[in-house]
Structures are given as structure tokens and as C-alpha cells.
C-alpha positions, 0 to 999 in steps of 0.5 A, a space after each residue: 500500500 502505498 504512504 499517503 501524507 495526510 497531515 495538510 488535509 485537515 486545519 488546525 483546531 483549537 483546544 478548550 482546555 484552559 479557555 473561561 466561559 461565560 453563558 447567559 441563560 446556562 442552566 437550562 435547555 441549550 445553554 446548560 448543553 453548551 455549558 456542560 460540553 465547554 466543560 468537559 472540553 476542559 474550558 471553565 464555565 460561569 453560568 447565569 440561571 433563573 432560580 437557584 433550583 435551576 443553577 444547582 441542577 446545572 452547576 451539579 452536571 458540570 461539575 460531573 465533567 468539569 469545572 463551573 459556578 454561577 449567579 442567579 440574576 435576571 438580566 432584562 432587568 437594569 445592570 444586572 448583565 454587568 453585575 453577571 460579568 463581575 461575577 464571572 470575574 470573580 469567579 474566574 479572573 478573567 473569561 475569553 468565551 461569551 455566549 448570550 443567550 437566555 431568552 423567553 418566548 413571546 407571542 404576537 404583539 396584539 397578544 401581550 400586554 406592555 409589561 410583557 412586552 418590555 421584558 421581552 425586549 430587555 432580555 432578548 435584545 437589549 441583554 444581548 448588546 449590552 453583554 457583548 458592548 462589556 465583553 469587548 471592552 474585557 477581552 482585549 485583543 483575542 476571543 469569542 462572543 457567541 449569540 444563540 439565535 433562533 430560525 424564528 428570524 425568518 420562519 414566520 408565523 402569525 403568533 410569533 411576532 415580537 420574537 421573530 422581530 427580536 431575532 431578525 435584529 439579533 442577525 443584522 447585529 452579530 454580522 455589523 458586530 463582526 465586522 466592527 471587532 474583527 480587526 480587533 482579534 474578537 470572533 462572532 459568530 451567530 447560532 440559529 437553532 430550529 425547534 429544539 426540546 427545551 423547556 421554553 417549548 412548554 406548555 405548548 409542547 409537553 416533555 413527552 410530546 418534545 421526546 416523541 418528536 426528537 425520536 420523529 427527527 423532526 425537533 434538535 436536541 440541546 445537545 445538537 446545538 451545543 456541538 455546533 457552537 463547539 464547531 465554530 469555537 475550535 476553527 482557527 483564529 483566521 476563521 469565523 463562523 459567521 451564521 451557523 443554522 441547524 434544523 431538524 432535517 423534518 420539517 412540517 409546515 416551512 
């Protein structure tokens, strides 16, 4: 058999080990998915959750596979997304992996009272900017912000009003926020998640239902997710995953 030299057909990848992370909405569904595989890649993990019995639930797996802490903060409610930063801060020195992406369902604007509304917004949106506005200013010359979207930016329905608004917007920002912090050593890349089992699919979609559907191939994991934001956090540095899409390969009513 004749020696084959194969050692240029694959580019280089990026270890995880040593890297800190940090991850909005870490305890549940896709960010508790990203948090755990970033963990047991050897990267240190600093979750922010809703309620403590969420965060103890998350800090308990990752520390099955890693190393990990957290806060529980509501990061649509004013400076709480700098009091999550300090935090993770504290708790690991410094962090070169922001991952933005605690979010909540919404329904069609003619659906939701004003209050609802807001929320919806702050932590959508306006948790999304300013987590990367502070990120960039940490960093300095070298990392990565990932914002988890949602296919719902161009997958319309009639119910979904506000959050495809939400997420349209989120697209423009992570493309316009490449360009402005590529030159300087920062990577951003945009995550757009399909129907994927989680709890934000609920009471709409029950645990069961979510579990028939998986088994179906017609709605992701948390965990498909999380192995794409792996993907893209372990290309070169001269790379960047601008927009990464994952769906369910059957699909109804696209």
C-alpha cells in the first residue's frame, strides 16, 4: 500500500482546555448543553440561571465533567448583565468565551400586554448588546462572543411576532458586530437553532410530546446545538463562523 501524507488535509483546531466561559441563560435547555460540553472540553464555565433550583441542577452536571459556578440574576432587568460579568470575574479572573443567550418566548404583539412586552425586549435584545458592548471592552485583543439565535428570524408565523422581530435584529447585529471587532482579534459568530426540546417549548409542547418528536427527527436536541457552537469555537483564529443554522432535517409546515 502505498504512504499517503495526510497531515495538510485537515486545519488546525483549537483546544478548550484552559479557555473561561461565560453563558447567559446556562442552566437550562441549550445553554446548560453548551455549558456542560465547554466543560468537559476542559474550558471553565460561569453560568447565569433563573432560580437557584435551576443553577444547582446545572452547576451539579458540570461539575460531573468539569469545572463551573454561577449567579442567579435576571438580566432584562437594569445592570444586572454587568453585575453577571463581575461575577464571572470573580469567579474566574478573567473569561475569553461569551455566549448570550437566555431568552423567553413571546407571542404576537396584539397578544401581550406592555409589561410583557418590555421584558421581552430587555432580555432578548437589549441583554444581548449590552453583554457583548462589556465583553469587548474585557477581552482585549483575542476571543469569542457567541449569540444563540433562533430560525424564528425568518420562519414566520402569525403568533410569533415580537420574537421573530427580536431575532431578525439579533442577525443584522452579530454580522455589523463582526465586522466592527474583527480587526480587533474578537470572533462572532451567530447560532440559529430550529425547534429544539427545551423547556421554553412548554406548555405548548409537553416533555413527552418534545421526546416523541426528537425520536420523529423532526425537533434538535440541546445537545445538537451545543456541538455546533463547539464547531465554530475550535476553527482557527483566521476563521469565523459567521451564521451557523441547524434544523431538524423534518420539517412540517416551512
Amino acid at each position: 500500500m502505498p504512504d499517503t501524507n495526510t497531515a495538510d488535509a485537515h486545519t488546525a483546531t483549537l483546544p478548550l482546555t484552559g479557555r473561561r466561559a461565560v453563558i447567559s441563560g446556562g442552566s437550562t435547555g441549550i445553554g446548560r448543553a453548551i455549558a456542560v460540553l465547554l466543560a468537559a472540553e476542559g474550558a471553565r464555565v460561569f453560568i447565569g440561571a433563573n432560580t437557584p433550583e435551576h443553577l444547582d441542577d446545572a452547576l451539579a452536571r458540570i461539575r460531573e465533567v468539569g469545572e463551573g459556578d454561577g449567579v442567579v440574576l435576571d438580566l432584562a432587568e437594569p445592570d444586572n448583565v454587568g453585575r453577571f460579568l463581575d461575577a464571572a470575574r470573580e469567579a474566574m479572573g478573567s473569561y475569553d468565551i461569551v455566549v448570550a443567550n437566555a431568552a423567553v418566548g413571546a407571542g404576537g404583539l396584539t397578544e401581550v400586554d406592555e409589561p410583557t412586552l418590555r421584558h421581552a425586549i430587555s432580555l432578548n435584545f437589549t441583554h444581548y448588546l449590552l453583554l457583548a458592548h462589556q465583553a469587548a471592552a474585557a477581552m482585549g485583543d483575542e476571543g469569542d462572543i457567541v449569540l444563540v439565535g433562533s430560525m424564528s428570524a425568518y420562519v414566520l408565523g402569525p403568533h410569533s411576532t415580537v420574537y421573530a422581530g427580536i431575532k431578525a435584529g439579533i442577525q443584522g447585529f452579530s454580522v455589523a458586530l463582526r465586522r466592527e471587532l474583527g480587526p480587533k482579534g474578537i470572533r462572532v459568530a451567530l447560532v440559529e437553532p430550529g425547534m429544539t426540546g427545551s423547556d421554553m417549548q412548554e406548555p405548548d409542547i409537553t416533555p413527552e410530546e418534545q421526546r416523541a418528536q426528537i425520536g420523529e427527527e423532526k425537533m434538535l436536541r440541546a445537545e445538537d446545538i451545543a456541538v455546533g457552537v463547539h464547531y465554530l469555537l475550535t476553527q482557527p483564529r483566521r476563521t469565523v463562523i459567521q451564521r451557523l443554522t441547524i434544523s431538524p432535517r423534518v420539517q412540517d409546515g416551512e
